[in-house]
C-alpha positions as CSV (number, residue, x, y, z in Angstrom):
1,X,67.9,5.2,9.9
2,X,64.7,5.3,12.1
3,X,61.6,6.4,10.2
4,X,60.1,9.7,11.5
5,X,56.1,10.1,11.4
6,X,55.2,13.5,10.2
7,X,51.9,15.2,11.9
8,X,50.1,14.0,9.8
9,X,51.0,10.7,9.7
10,X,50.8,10.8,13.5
11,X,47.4,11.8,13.6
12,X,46.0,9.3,11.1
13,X,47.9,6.2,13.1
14,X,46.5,7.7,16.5
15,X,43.1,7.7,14.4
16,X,43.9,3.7,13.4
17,X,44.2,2.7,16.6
18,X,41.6,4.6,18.2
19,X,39.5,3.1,15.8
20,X,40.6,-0.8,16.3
21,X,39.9,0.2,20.8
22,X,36.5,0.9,19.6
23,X,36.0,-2.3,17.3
24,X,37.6,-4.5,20.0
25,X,34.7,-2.9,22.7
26,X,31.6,-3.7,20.0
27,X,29.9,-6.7,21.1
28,X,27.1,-8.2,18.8
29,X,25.0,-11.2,19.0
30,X,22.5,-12.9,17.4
31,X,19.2,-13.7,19.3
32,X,16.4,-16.1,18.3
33,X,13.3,-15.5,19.9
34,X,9.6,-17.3,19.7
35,X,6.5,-15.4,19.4
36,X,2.8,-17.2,18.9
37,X,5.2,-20.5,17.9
38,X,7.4,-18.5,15.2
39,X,11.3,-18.3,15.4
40,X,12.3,-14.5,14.8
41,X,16.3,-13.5,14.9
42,X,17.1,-10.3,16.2
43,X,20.6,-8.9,16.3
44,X,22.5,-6.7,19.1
45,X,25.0,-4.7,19.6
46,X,27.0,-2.7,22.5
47,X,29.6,-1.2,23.6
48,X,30.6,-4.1,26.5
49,X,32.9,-1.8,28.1
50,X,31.2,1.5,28.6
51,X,29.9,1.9,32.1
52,X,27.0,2.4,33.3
53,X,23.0,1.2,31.3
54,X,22.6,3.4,28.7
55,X,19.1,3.5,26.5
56,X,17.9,1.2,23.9
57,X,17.3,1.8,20.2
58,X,15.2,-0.8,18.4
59,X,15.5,-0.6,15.0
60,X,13.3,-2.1,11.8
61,X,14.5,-3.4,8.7
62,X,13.0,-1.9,5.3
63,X,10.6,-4.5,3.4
64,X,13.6,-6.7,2.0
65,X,13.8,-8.0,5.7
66,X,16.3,-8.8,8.5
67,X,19.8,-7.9,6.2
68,X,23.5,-6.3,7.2
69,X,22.1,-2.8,5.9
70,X,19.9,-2.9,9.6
71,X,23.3,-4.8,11.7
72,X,25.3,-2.4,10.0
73,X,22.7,0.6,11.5
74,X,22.7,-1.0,14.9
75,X,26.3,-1.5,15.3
76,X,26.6,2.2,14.1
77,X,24.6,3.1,17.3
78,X,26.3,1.0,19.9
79,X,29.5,2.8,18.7
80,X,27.7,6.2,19.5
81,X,27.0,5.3,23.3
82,X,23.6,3.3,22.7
83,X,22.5,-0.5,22.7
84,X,20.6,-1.5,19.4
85,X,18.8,-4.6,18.6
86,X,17.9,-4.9,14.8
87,X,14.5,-6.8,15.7
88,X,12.6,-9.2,12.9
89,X,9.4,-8.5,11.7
90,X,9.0,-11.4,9.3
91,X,10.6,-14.2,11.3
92,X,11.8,-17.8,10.1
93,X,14.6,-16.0,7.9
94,X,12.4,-14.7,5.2
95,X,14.7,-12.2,3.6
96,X,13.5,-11.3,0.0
97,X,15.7,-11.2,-3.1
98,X,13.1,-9.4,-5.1
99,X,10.2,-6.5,-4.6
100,X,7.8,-8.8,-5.7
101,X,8.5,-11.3,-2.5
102,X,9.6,-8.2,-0.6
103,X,5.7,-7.2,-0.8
104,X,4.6,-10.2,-0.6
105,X,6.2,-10.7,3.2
106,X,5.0,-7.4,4.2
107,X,1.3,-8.1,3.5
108,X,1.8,-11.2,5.3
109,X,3.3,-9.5,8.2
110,X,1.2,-6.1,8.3
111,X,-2.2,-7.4,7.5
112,X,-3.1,-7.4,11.2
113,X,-1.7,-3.9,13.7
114,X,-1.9,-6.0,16.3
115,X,0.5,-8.6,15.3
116,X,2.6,-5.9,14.4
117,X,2.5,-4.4,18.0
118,X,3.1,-7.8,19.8
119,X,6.1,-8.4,17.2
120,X,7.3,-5.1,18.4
121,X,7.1,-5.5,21.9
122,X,8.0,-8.8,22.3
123,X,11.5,-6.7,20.9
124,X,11.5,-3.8,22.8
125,X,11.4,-6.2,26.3
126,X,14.3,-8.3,25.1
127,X,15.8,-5.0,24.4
128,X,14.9,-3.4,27.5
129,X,16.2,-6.3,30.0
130,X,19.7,-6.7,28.3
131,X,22.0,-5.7,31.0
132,X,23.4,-3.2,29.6
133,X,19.9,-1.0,29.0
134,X,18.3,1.8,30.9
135,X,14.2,0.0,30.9
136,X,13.3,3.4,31.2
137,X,14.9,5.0,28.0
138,X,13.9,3.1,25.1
139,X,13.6,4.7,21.5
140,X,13.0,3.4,17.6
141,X,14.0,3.9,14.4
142,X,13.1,2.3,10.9
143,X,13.4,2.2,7.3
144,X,11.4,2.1,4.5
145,X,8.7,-0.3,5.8
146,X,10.3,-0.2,8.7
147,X,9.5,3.9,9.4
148,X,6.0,3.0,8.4
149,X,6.1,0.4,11.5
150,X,7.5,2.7,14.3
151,X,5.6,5.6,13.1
152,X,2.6,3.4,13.8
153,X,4.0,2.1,17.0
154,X,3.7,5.6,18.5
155,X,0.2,5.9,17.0
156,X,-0.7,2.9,18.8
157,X,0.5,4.3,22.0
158,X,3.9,2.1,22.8
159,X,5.9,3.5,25.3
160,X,8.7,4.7,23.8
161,X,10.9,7.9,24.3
162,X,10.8,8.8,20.6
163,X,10.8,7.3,16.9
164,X,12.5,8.2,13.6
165,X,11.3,7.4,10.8
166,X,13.5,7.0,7.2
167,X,11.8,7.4,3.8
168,X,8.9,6.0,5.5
169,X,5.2,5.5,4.4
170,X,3.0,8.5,6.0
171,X,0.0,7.8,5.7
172,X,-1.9,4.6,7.6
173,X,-5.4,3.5,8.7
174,X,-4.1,4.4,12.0
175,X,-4.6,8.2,13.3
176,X,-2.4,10.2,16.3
177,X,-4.9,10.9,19.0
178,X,-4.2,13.5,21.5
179,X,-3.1,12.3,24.7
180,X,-2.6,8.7,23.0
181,X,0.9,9.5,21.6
182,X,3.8,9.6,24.3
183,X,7.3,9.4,21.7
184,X,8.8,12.4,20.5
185,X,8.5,12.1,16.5
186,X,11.6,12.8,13.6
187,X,10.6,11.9,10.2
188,X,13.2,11.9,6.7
189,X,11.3,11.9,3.8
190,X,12.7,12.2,-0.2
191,X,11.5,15.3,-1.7
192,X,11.2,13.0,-4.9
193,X,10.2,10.0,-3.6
194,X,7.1,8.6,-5.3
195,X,6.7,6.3,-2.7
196,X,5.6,9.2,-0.2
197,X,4.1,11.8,-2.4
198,X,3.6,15.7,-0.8
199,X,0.1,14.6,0.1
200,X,1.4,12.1,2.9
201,X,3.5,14.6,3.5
202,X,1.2,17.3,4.4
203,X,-1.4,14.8,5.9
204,X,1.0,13.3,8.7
205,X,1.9,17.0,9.5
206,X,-2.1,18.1,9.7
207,X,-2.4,14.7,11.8
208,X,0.3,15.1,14.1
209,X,-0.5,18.6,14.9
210,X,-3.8,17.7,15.7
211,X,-2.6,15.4,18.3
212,X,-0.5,17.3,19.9
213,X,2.5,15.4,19.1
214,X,5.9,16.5,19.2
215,X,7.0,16.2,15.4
216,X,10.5,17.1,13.9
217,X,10.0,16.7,10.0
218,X,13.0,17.4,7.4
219,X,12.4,17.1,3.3
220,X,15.6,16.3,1.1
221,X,14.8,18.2,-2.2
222,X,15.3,15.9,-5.2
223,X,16.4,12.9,-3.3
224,X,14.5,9.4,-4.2
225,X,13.6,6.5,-1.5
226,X,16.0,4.2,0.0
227,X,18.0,7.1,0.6
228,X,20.0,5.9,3.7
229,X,20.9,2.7,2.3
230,X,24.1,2.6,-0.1
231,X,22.3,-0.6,-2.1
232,X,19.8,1.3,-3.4
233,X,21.3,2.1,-6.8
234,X,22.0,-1.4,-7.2
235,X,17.8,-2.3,-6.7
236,X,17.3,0.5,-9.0
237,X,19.9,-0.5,-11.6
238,X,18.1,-4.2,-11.4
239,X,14.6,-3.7,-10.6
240,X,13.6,-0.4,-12.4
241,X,12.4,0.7,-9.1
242,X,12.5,4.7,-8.5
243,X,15.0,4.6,-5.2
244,X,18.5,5.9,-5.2
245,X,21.5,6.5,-2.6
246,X,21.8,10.2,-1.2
247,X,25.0,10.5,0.5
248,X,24.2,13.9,2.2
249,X,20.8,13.2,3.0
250,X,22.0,10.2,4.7
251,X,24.4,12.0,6.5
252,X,22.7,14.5,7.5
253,X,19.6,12.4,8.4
254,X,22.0,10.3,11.0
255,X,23.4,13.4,12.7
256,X,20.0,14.6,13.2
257,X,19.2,11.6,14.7
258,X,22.1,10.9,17.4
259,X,21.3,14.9,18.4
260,X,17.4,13.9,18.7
261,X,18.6,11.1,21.0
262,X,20.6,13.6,22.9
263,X,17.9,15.6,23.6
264,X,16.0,13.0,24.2
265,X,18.0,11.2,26.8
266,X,20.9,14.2,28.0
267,X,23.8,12.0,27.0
């Protein structure tokens, strides 16, 4: 007797196979690049058979370093339309195993902005002359340290579309000037997050209004740092560290930024 698929069952194998097409479409690759005589590896992804460039999202790792929760991000954006490239901000592999090295490799890498901004760009361009990009529609996104770095980058005045910024650090040396500041700006922040106390909070709205920038800025009540990232009750649960998992604010944090992009770029 030949089996008979119910509706249901229908619908959930049409769903399988729609979702091994859009696997089998997902190209990634992993590219080493030389700044100033160091060996950074960066890692992109695309959709190789969508037509047509499309804009670029450059995305930053939180202080552990280049790991598969940043791939995993990037691949998650080709499959919505974009091209990502997860760039390196430490370089030669440094990818810490504890917050003590973690900190460690962001002094080393933050202790001069412009070293920061020439890791960053020296990104964006490999980003922006993949064949599959739009030059002219380029946006970022980062995490943890990583918010902190492309919140700057639009201090600084990088040509970018717009940034989004994840349980970031708010405050910096570096101040929004008016007229300075071309990206559109989206900030996540933990309403208990210790890491970026209400006082951050308040002073990057004050600063941003200031300058006349464009800011978006959304407060999860009672959710901790590292919200986005599914590991973070593990670092927690090892390293006493006050950062936790929120599954709706990371949910709702990701939807609110494919729609920024929308709005952004009208696709």
């Amino acid at each position: 007797m030949k089996p008979r698929l119910n509706k249901h069952s229908l619908a959930a194998l049409t769903l399988a196979i729609a979702s091994l097409n859009a696997h089998a479409e997902l190209r990634t690759e992993t590219v080493e690049y030389t700044l100033d005589g160091q060996v950074f590896s960066g890692y992109l992804a695309w959709d190789d058979e969508a037509e047509g460039k499309r804009p670029g999202i450059l995305l930053v790792h939180e202080w552990w370093g280049h790991n598969d929760f940043v791939r995993e991000q990037a691949e998650q954006l080709a499959a919505a339309g974009y091209t990502a490239f997860a760039l390196d901000m430490y370089g030669e592999g440094k990818l810490a195993e504890h917050p003590d090295t973690a900190q460690e490799f962001m002094k080393q890498a933050t202790r001069d902005m412009e070293q920061v901004k020439a890791r960053f760009i020296k990104a964006k361009e490999l980003l922006q002359n993949h064949e599959s990009v739009d030059a002219d529609k380029i946006a970022a996104q980062g995490y943890c340290f990583g918010g902190a770095v492309v919140l700057n980058m639009a201090r600084m005045g990088v040509d970018l579309d717009g940034v989004v910024s994840y349980h970031g650090a708010l405050a910096s040396p570096l101040q929004a000037e008016a007229g300075k500041v071309t990206a559109r700006v989206q900030v996540y922040t933990g309403g208990a997050d210790p890491m970026v106390p209400s006082e951050q909070v308040a002073g990057l709205v004050q600063e941003m209004q200031d300058a006349e920038v464009d800011l978006t800025l959304v407060s999860f009540p009672g959710v901790k740092h590292s919200f986005t990232n599914p590991g973070a009750d593990a670092f927690a649960e090892k390293f006493g560290m006050p950062v936790g998992y929120d599954e709706d604010a990371a949910r709702r944090s990701w939807d609110g930024t494919l729609l920024f992009y929308q709005e952004l770029f009208g696709s």
